[in-house]
C-alpha positions in Angstrom: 55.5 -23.4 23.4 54.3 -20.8 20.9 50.6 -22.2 20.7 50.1 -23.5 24.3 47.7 -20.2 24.8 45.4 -21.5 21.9 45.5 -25.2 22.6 44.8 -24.9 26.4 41.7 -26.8 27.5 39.5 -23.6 28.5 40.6 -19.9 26.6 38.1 -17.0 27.9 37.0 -14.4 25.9 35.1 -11.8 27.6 33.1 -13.8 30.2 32.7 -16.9 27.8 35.0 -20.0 28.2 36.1 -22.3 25.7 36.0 -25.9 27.8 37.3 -28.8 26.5 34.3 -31.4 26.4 31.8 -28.7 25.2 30.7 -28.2 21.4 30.5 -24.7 20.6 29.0 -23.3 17.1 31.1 -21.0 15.7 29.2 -20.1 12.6 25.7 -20.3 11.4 23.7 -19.0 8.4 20.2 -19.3 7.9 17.9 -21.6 10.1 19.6 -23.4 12.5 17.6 -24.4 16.0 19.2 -25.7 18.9 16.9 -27.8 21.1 17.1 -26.8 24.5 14.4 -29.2 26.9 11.0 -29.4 24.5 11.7 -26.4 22.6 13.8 -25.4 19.5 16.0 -22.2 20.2 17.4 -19.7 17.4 20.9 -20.8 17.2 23.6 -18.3 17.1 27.4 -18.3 17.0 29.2 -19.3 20.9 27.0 -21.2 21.8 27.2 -24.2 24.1 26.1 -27.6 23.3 26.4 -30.7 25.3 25.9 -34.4 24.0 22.4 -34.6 25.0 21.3 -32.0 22.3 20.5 -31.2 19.0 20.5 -28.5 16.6 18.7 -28.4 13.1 19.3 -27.1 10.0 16.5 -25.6 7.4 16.9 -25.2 3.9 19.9 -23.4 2.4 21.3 -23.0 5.8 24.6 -23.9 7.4 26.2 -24.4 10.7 30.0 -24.9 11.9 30.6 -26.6 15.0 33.9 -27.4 17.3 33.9 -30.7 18.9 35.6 -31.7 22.2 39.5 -32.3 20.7 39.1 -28.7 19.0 37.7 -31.5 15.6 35.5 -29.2 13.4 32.6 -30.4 11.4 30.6 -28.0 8.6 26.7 -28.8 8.5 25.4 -27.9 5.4 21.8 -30.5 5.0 18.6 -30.3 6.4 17.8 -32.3 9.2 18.2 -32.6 12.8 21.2 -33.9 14.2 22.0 -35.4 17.3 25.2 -33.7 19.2 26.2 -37.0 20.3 26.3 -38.7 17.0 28.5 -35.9 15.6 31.3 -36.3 18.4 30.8 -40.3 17.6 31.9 -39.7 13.7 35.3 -40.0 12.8 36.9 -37.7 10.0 40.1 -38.3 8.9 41.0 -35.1 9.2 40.3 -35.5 13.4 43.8 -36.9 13.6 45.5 -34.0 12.3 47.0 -32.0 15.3 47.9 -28.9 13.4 43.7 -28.5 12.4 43.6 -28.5 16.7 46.0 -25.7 17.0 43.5 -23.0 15.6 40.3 -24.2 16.3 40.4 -22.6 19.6 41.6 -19.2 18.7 38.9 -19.2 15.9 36.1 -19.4 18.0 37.1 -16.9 20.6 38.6 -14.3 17.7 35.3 -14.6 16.2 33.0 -14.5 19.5 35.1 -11.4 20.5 34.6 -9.7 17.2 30.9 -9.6 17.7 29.7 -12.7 16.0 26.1 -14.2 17.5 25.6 -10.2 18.4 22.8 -8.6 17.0 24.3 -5.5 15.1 23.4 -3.4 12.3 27.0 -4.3 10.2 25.8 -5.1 6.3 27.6 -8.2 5.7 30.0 -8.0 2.8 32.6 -5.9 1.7 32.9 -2.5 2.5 32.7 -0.1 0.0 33.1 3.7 0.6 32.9 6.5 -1.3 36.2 8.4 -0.2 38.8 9.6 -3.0 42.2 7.9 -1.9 40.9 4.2 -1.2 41.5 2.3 2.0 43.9 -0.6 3.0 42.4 -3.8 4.0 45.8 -5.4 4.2 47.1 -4.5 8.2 49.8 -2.6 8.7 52.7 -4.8 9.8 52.1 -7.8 7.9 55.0 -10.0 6.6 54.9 -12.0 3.5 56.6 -15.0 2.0 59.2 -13.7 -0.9 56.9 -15.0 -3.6 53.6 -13.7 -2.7 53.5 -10.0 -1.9 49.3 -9.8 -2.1 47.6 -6.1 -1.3 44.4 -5.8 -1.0 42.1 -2.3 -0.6 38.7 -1.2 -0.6 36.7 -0.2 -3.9 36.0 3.0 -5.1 33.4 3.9 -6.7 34.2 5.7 -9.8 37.9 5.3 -9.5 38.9 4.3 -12.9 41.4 1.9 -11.8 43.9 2.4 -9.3 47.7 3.0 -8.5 49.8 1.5 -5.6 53.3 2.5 -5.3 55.9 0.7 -3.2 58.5 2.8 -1.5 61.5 1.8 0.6 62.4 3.2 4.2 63.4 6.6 2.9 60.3 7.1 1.0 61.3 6.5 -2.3 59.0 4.7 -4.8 60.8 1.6 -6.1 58.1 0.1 -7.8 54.6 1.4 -9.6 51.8 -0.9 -10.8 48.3 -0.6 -11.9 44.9 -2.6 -11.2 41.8 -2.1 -13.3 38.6 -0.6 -11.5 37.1 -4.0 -10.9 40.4 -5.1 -8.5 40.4 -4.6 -5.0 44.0 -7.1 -4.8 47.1 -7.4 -6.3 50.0 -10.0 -6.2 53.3 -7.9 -6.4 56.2 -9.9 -8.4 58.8 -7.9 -6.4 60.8 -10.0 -4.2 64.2 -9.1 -5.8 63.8 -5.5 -5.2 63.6 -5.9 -1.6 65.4 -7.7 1.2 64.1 -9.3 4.4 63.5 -7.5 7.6 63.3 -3.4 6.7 60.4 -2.3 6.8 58.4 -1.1 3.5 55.7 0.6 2.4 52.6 0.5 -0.4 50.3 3.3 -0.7 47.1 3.2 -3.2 45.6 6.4 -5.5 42.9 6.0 -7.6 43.2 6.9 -11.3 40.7 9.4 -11.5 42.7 11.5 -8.5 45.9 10.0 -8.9 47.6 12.5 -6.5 45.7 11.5 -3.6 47.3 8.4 -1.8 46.2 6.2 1.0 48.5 6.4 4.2 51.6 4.5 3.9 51.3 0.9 4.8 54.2 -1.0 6.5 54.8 -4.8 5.2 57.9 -7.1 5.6 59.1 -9.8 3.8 60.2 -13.1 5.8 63.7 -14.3 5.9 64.0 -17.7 3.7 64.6 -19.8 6.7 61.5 -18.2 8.5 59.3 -18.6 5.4 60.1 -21.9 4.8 59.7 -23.0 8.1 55.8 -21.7 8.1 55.0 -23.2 4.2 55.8 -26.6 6.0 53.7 -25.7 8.9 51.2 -24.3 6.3 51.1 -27.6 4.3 50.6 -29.6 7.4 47.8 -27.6 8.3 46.2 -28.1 4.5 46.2 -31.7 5.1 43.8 -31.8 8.1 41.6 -29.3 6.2 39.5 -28.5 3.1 41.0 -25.4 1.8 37.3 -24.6 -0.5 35.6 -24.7 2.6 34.3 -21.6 4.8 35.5 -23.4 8.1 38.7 -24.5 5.8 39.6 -20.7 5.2 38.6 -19.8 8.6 41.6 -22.1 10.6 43.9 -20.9 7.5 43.0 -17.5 8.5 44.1 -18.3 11.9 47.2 -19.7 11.1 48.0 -16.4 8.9 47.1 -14.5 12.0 49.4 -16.2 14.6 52.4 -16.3 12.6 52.1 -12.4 11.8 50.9 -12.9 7.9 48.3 -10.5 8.5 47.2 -9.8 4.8 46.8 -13.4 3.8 45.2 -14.0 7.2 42.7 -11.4 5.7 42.5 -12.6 2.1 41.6 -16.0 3.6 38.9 -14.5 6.2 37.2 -12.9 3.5 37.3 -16.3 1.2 35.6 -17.9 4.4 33.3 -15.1 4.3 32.4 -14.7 0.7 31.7 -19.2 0.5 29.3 -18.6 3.2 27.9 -15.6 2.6 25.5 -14.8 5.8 27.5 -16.7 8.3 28.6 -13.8 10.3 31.2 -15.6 12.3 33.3 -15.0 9.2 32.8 -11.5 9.3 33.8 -10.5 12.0 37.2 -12.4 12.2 37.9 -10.7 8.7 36.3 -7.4 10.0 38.0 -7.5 13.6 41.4 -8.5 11.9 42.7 -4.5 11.9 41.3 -4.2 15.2 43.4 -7.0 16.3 46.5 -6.3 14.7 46.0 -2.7 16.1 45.4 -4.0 19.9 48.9 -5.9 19.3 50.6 -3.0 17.9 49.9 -0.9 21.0 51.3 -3.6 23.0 54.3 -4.2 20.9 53.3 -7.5 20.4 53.3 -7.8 16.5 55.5 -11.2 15.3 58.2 -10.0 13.5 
């Protein structure tokens, strides 16, 4: 099966191991202490927690755990809280077995995208200062028919930008406009273009209009395929709260497995942006491209 690699019982990452049994933070802002014998330890994303612990939460801070079962819980109060009360709770989400399927791959995406490493990455969105913006939106990406969604990074002083959409021989078939404070557009286009073929978007700002990002490859899914995932995707809503961090975070996921890379991103940085800090949710939004790229190389981009 497609997702036996992410539901397994142990996934490594590095030299980590995912065990079933184990409760591993994914994601923590703020302060959040782990006790470890007599003494409270600086929690950090990875780590490994057994029953017989606790971890604590200051003001204003925040903490995302998986439990054994791959069942997710967001702490958001301050307080201490025993490990072994949290497994005991029952959410009625814990029964839903398509929340399981990306719990897993969360943690270990995020882990190997440097979250719980010190690094000197601002947290936030990039911004740079180059003429012809940047894509966030990976190359390869499909989308459903009726939501082509490009995203790119600001530019200061760009006065608005252009994105053009051009078909396998290079010709522009469609041209649209976003105001200076967009960095993501939905594209109404679906009935200029046919599934499978490969096309491309590239972005200009106004203010140097003739100077275009590289061209971008995205696909659009075949209906079958499309709606196939929207009913996966709706299953996978149920077990979650979509205005969550952690909600957007196993969204993300699913985006990422099935080859949606650009809503996989979109949804990273919604995880990101609702827990602002957190830097689990970084770095899978951050890391995304760098993913994407490693499958690329491999050939082993979802079509």
């Amino acid at each position: 099966m497609r997702y036996a690699h992410i539901i397994l019982g142990s996934l490594l990452v590095g030299t980590s191991v995912f065990l079933y049994g184990q409760v591993t933070l994914l994601a923590t802002k703020g302060e959040v202490q782990v006790e470890q014998g007599n003494t409270w330890t600086k929690a950090s994303a990875g780590m490994k927690l057994s029953e017989q612990q606790k971890i604590k939460l200051g003001p204003q801070s925040y903490a995302a755990l998986i439990l054994p079962g791959n069942k997710t819980r967001e702490l958001r109060q301050p307080g201490v809280y025993p490990i072994a009360e949290l497994i005991g709770q029952r959410h009625s989400s814990d029964d839903n077995p398509y929340t399981a399927r990306y719990t897993g791959y969360v943690v270990n995406q995020a882990i190997a995208s440097g979250a719980g490493r010190a690094s000197g990455r601002t947290l936030g969105a990039v911004t740079r200062s180059t003429m012809a913006p940047t894509p966030r939106t990976p190359a390869q990406t499909a989308f459903y028919p009726d939501k082509i969604q490009l995203q790119w990074e600001r530019v200061p002083g760009s006065e608005g930008y252009i994105i053009e959409v051009l078909d396998e021989g290079g010709q522009v078939i469609h041209k649209a406009e976003a105001s200076a404070e967009q960095t993501s557009i939905d594209l109404p286009i679906a009935n200029k273009l046919k599934p499978g073929p490969c096309y491309y978007w590239r972005i200009s700002t106004r203010r140097h209009a003739s100077l275009h990002s590289s061209n971008t490859c995205f696909r659009l899914l075949a209906p079958d395929k499309a709606a196939t995932l929207k009913k996966e995707e709706e299953n996978l809503r149920r077990g979650i709260d979509p205005n969550s961090a952690l909600g957007q975070a196993l969204l993300g996921a699913f985006y990422e497995q099935n080859g949606l890379y650009g809503y996989a991103w979109q949804a990273y940085n919604q995880a990101a942006t609702l827990e602002p800090g957190a830097d689990a949710y970084v770095a899978l939004r951050d890391g995304l491209n760098e993913r994407v790229g490693r499958q690329l190389s491999t050939g082993a981009v979802k079509e």
